[in-house]
N, C-alpha and C positions, 0 to 999 in steps of 0.2 A: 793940145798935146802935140811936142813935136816929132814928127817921125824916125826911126830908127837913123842912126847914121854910120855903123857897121855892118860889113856882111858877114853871114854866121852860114855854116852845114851844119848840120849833126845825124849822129847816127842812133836809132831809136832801138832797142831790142826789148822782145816781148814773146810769151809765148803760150800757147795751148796745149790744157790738160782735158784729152776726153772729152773734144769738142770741136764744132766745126767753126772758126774762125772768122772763115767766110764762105759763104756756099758759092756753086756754079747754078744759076741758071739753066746753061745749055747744058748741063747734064747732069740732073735733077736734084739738084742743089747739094751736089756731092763737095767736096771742100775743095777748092782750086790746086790742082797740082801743075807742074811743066810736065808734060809727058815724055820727054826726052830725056830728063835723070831725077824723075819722080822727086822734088822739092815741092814745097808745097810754095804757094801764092797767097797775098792777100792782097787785093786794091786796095789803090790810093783813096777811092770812093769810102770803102767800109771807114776806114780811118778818119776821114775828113769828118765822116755821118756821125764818130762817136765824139771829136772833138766839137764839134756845132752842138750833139748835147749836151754834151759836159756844159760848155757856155750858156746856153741857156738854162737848165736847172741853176747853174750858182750867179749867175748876172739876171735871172729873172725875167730875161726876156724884152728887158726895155735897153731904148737908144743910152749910151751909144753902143751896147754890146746885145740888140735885137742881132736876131738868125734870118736870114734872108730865104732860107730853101729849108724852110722847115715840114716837117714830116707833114702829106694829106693837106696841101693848101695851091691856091693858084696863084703862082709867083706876078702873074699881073698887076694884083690889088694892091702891092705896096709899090710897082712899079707908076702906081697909076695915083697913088697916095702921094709920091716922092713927087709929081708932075702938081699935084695940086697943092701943098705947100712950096713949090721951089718957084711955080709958075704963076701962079692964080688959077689953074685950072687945065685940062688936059687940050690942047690945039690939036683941028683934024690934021695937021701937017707940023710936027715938030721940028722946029728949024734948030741948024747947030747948035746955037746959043741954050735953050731951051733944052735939049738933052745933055748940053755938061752939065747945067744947072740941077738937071736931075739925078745925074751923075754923080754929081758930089754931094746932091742929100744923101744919097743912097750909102756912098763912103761913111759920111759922119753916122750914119746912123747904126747901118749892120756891120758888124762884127767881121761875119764871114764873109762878106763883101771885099771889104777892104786887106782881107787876109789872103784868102784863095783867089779872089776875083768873083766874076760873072757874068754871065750872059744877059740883058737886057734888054735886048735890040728887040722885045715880043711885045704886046702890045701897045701901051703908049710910048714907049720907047727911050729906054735911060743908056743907052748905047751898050759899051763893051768895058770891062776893069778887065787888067791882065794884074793878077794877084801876086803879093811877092814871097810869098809861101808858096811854094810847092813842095809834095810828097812824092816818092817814089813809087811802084809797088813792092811789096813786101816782102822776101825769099828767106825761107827755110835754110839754118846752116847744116842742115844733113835732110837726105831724104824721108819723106814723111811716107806711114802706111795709110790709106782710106779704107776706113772698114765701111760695109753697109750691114748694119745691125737691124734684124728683126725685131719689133717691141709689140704687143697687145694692151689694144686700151677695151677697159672693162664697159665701156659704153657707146652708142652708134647714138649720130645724129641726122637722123631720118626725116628725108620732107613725106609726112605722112599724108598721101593725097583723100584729099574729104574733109581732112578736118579743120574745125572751126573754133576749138577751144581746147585747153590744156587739156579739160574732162577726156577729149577726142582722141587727143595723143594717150594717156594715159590709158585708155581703153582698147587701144591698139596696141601699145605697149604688154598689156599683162596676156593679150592672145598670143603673143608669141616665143616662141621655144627659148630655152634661154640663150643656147650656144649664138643664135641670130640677133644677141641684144650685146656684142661685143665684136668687135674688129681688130685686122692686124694692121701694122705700119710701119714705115721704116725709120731709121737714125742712122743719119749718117756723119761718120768724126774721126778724129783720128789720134791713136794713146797719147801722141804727144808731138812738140814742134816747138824749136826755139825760132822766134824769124828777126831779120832785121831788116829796118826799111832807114835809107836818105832820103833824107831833106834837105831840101836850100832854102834861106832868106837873103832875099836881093835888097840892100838897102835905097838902091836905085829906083826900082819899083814902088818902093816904102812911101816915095814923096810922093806919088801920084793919087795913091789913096789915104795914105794919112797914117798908114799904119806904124804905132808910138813903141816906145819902150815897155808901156802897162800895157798896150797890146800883146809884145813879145814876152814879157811872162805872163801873161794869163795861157796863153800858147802851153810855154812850158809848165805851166799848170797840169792845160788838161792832158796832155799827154800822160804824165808822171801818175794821174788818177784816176781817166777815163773809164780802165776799165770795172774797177770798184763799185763804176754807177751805170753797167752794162751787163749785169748778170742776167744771163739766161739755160735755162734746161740746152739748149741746144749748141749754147757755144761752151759749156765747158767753164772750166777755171781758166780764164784768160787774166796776164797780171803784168804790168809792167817791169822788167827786170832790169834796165839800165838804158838812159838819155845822154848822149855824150856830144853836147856843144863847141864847135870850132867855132872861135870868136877872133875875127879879123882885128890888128889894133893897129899896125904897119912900125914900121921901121925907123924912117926920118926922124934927126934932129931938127928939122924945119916943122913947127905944129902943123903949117895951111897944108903940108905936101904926107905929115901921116895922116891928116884925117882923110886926104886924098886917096892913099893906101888902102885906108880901114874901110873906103866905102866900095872900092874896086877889086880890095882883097889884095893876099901875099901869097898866096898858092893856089892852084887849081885844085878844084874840088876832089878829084879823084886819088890825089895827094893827102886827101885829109880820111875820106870816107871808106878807103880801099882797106879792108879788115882781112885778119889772114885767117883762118877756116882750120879744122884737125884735116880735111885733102886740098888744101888750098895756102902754103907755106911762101909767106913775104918778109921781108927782111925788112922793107920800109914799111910797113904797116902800124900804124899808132894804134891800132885796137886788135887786138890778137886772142881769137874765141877757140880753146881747147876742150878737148876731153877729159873730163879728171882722170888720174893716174888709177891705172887699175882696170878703167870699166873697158867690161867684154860684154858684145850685143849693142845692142841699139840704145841711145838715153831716150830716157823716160820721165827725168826730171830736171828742174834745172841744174840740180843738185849736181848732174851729171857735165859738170860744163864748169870751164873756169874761165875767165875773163880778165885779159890783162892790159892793161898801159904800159906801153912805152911811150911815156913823155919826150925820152930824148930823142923821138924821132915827128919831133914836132916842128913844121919848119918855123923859122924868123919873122915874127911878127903875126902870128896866131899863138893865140890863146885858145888851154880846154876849160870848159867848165863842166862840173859833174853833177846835172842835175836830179839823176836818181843812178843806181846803178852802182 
């Protein structure tokens, strides 16, 4: 497969109902907001994690569209795999040679390798991919509310000390009052949130791990689907609402000097990605996210939001493609 040979942006919108997105860690797994004008946030991480599943559920899991950083495993073992088919076997001193070679099994093989990139450089050592996919992080086109919801669950899971068998647990179970056989806990989410996130694909990049055209739609695959096969109590209805593609093609009457264009691009990216907001009014903006006419308060759906193209502010020699949305 040969590698991409245009460079594309696009801008991804997507949004949550009644759910948390993506939690914060540092503060206990509340949904990520900016705290300076309350938008909500979602990593580039969360997003990558749900495209690597989406890939693996419908590619199955094998080369050439294996997942490299797949969930509960130790990234060494296929780095150590990749040494023993590429090499004959893993050397206590991996010379240069020896780690492209592993390097580029690694390309041909995983998916998410040759997409995002990876770190390698840990045990036998497959070096470094700088990926030509990259994601943004994700913002909110109005600010979001985080609630922290109270919920009780009807049952406790109690390390019952002594016992030795289910009979044990059970019998400690029926001694105890009922109120102390159920617990409280939190949820945390938020009514609702449209976000959008940029992305770049560097065709430049493209050659160095391989990554093809049936790469680049299976891409816009999962994004477009992802989250259909991400449902959880905790994130809510989360749904893909629109994928919008800047496709570099260039300009020249000379073919060798547009492919030249197509692969360097015809405008800079913030030209293409810079979208205009209901508090955020651009004149140049190709993608222009309003409020529907009417609504008072906060949206609440997406219903609540209208989304427009102007194509005629598209500059020369980019192309859009509309692949959900």
């Amino acid at each position: 497969m040969n590698p991409i040979a245009n460079r594309y942006e696009f801008l991804f919108l997507f949004d949550c109902e009644n759910g948390n997105p993506n939690g914060d860690p540092d503060a206990g797994n509340a949904p990520r907001i900016d705290p300076e004008d309350m938008h909500g946030l979602v990593s580039d991480v969360a997003l990558k994690r749900r495209v690597r599943n989406y890939v693996q559920m419908a590619k199955g899991n094998v080369a050439p569209y294996a997942i490299f950083v797949e969930h509960a495993t130790n990234m060494n073992r296929p780095i150590a795999y990749a040494h023993e088919q590429a090499n004959g076997g893993i050397s206590e001193k991996a010379t240069k040679d020896k780690v492209q070679k592993a390097r580029d099994w690694m390309c041909a093989h995983f998916y998410d390798v040759r997409t995002f990139g990876a770190v390698m450089s840990t045990g036998a050592n497959a070096g470094q991919v700088r990926g030509p996919v990259q994601f943004s992080f994700s913002r909110s086109v109005d600010p979001v509310l985080p609630l922290d919801l109270a919920v009780t669950r009807m049952a406790v899971a109690e390390d019952v000390k002594g016992a030795k068998s289910s009979t044990d647990i059970q019998k400690w179970e029926e001694e105890q009052e009922e109120d102390k056989l159920r617990t409280m806990g939190r949820k945390p989410l938020i009514p609702y949130g449209l976000y959008a996130m940029k992305g770049f694909v560097s065709a430049h990049l493209a050659e160095g791990t391989g990554f093809s055209e049936e790469d680049l739609d299976l891409l816009w695959e999962a994004l477009a689907n992802m989250f259909d096969h991400d449902r959880s109590a905790s994130k809510g209805i989360m749904s893909c609402r629109g994928l919008y593609v800047f496709r570099h093609v260039g300009t020249d009457s000379d073919a060798a000097q547009r492919a030249k264009q197509a692969k360097l691009g015809c405008a800079p990216a913030h030209r293409l990605l810079d979208y205009a907001t209901p508090a955020r009014k651009l004149e140049h903006a190709i993608i222009e996210i309003t409020h529907r006419e009417g609504l008072t308060g906060s949206p609440r759906s997406f219903a609540d939001y209208q989304v427009r193209v102007n194509e005629g502010n598209l500059p020369s020699g980019v192309e859009l493609l509309r692949i959900a949305g």
